[in-house]
N, C-alpha and C positions, 0 to 999 in steps of 0.2 A: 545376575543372570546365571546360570547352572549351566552345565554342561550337556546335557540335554537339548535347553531351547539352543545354546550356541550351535551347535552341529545343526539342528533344524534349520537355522536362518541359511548357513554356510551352504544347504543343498539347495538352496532358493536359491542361489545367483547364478551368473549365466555360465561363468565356468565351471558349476556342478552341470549346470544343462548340458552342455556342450560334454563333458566328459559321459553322463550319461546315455548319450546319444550312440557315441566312438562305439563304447561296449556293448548295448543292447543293440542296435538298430545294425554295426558293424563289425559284433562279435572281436571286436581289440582286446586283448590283454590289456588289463589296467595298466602298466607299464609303458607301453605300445601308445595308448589311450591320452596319458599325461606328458608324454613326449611330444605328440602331436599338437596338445593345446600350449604345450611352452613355445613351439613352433609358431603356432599361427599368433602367440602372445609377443612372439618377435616382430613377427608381421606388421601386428595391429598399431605399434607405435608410430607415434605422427600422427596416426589418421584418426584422435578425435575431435571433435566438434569445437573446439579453443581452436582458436588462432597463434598462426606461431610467426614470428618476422618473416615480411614475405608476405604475408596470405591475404587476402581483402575477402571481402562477403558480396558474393551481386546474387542478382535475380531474373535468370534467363526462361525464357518460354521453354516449358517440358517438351517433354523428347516425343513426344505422342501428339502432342498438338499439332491440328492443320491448318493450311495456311487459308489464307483467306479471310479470318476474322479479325472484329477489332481487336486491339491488344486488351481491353479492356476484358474481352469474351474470353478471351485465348489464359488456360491454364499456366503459370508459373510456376518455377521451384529458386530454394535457395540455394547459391552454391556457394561453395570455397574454393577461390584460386589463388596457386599460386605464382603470384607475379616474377616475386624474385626468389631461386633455389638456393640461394646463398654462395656456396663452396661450388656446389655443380654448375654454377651460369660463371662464376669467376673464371672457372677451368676453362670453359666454351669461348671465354673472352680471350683469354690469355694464349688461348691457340688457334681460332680461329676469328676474333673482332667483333663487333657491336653488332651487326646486321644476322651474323649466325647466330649469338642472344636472341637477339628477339625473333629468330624463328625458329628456335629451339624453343620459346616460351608460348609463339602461335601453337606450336603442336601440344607441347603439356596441359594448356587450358584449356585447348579442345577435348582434350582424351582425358582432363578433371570432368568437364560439366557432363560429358558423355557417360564416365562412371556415374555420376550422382544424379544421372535421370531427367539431365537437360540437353539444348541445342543452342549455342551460340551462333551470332549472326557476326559478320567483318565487324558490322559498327561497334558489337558488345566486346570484340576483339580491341579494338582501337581505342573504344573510351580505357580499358583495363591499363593498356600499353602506354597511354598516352602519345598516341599517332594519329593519324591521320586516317580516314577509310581508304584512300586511294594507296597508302604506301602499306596497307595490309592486303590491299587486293593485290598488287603488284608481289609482295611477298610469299601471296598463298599462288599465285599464278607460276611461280619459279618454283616452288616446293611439288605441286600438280605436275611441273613439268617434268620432275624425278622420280614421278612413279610410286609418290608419295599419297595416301589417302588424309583425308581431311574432315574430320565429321562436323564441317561447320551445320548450322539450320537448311541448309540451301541442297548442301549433297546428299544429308540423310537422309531426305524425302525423293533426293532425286532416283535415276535407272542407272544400277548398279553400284556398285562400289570395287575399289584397290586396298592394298593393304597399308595399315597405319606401319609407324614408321616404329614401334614397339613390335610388329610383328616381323618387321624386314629387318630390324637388328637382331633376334631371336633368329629369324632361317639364316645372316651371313655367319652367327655364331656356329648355328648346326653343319654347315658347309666345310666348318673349318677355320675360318677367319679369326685373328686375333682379337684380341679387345683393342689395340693400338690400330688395327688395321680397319677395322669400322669405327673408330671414333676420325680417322683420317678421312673416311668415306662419306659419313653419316652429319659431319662437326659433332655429336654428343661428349657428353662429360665419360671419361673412363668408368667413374662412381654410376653415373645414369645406367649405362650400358651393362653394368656387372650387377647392377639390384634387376632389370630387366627380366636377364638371362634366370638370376636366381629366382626369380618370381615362377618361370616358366620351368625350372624343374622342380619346383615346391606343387605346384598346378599339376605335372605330369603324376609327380609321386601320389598325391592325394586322387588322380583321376584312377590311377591304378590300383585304389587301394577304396574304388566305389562307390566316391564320393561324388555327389550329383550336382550340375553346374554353378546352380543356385548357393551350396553349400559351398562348392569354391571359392565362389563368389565371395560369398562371407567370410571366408577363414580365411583369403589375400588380402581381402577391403580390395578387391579390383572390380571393376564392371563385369556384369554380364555379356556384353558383346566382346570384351577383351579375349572373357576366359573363350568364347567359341573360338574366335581368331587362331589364339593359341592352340586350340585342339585341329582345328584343323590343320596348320604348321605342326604339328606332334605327326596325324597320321599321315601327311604329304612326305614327310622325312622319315618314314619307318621302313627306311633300306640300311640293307649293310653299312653302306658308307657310311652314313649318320648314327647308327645307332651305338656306336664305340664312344663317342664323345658323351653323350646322354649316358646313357651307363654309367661311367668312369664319376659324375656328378651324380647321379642316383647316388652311388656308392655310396661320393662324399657326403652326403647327406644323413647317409642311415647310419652312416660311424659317427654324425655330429649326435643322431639322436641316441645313437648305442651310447659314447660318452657320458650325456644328458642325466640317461637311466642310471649307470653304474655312479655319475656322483649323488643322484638323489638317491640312490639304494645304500651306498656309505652314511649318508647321512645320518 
């Protein structure tokens, strides 16, 4: 193969796409443009479609589907959850005991199948866990009761919604709060709490810089109802008080990607 067809195939793949995008559609400097896909190329690790220790495969009814039909009638998707986080359920154990595990883990599956365009029910919660339906309802009942949102099957369809507990880690951060002082509040893993936060100023940086939900979407591998949550915590917190802390991580960011540039420009 010549030099020629190689560079032809290399503009076929999705990281020519996606950089041709940055620059044409968002006028990036090529620089600009490549720092961003090493960025979202950080991101994207973990999240594909292999299994990693930890993860199982189910098949929940899509997130669109309504109730009333057979399940036979009734649309499905596959998902990947995961059961056990390894190092971040260890932490949760280690400080806070078995019972905040696993509702450290009700919440994570939930906000998996939600990203990936389904709705779990208690019972799909329970078979995952190996519990019981009654000691997962008792569990989401005390989680509801702190003001905690829950995207089981039951509530997505139901009137109204509260915020998931990825969006109320995110505003105690904006507030001020430490990473010790919401994992003390929250039980989360210190590691959960600090990929959160960083998720949501990667989110802000790329919302400022014009990028459309959808494309968030894609460039975190987070859901779409995440990335709105988030944005709405973005502009519910755009006062003085909040906006020094946001900054100060914008910052750190653009000096990770300034870096980034200058050693790929030695190169």
């Amino acid at each position: 193969m010549d030099r020629q067809q190689t560079e032809r195939l290399q503009t076929k793949t999705p990281e020519q796409r996606l950089l041709r995008v940055l620059e044409r559609e968002f006028h990036q400097p090529p620089r600009v443009a490549q720092a961003l896909l090493e960025e979202a190329q950080v991101c994207f690790l973990g999240h594909g479609q292999s299994l990693r220790a930890g993860q199982m495969r189910v098949t929940l009814i899509g997130i669109n589907a309504g109730h009333g039909r057979a399940l036979r009638d009734t649309a499905t998707t596959e998902v990947i959850w995961t059961v056990d986080a390894g190092l971040e359920d260890r932490q949760v154990l280690q400080r806070h005991g078995r019972l905040a595990v696993r509702r450290i883990r009700i919440q994570r599956l939930l906000d998996e199948a939600l990203g990936q365009g389904a709705a779990a029910s208690q019972e799909d919660l329970a078979n995952a866990l190996q519990v019981s339906v009654r000691t997962i309802k008792r569990d989401c009942a005390y989680l509801q009761s702190q003001g905690i949102y829950l995207p089981t099957r039951g509530n997505l369809h139901g009137i109204g919604r509260g915020q998931t507990h990825k969006a109320r880690i995110v505003s105690y951060w904006l507030q001020g709060k430490t990473y010790d002082q919401i994992a003390l509040h929250t039980r989360h893993s210190l590691s959960s709490i600090r990929r959160y936060v960083q998720a949501f100023v990667r989110l802000v940086r790329l919302h400022q810089l014009g990028f459309s939900e959808n494309q968030v979407a894609q460039l975190l591998q987070i859901g779409r109802p995440l990335v709105r949550e988030y944005l709405v915590i973005y502009r519910q917190h755009d006062a003085p008080e909040y906006r020094e802390r946001l900054a100060d991580q914008l910052q750190r960011l653009s000096n990770r990607m300034g870096t980034q540039r200058r050693k790929k420009g030695a190169q």
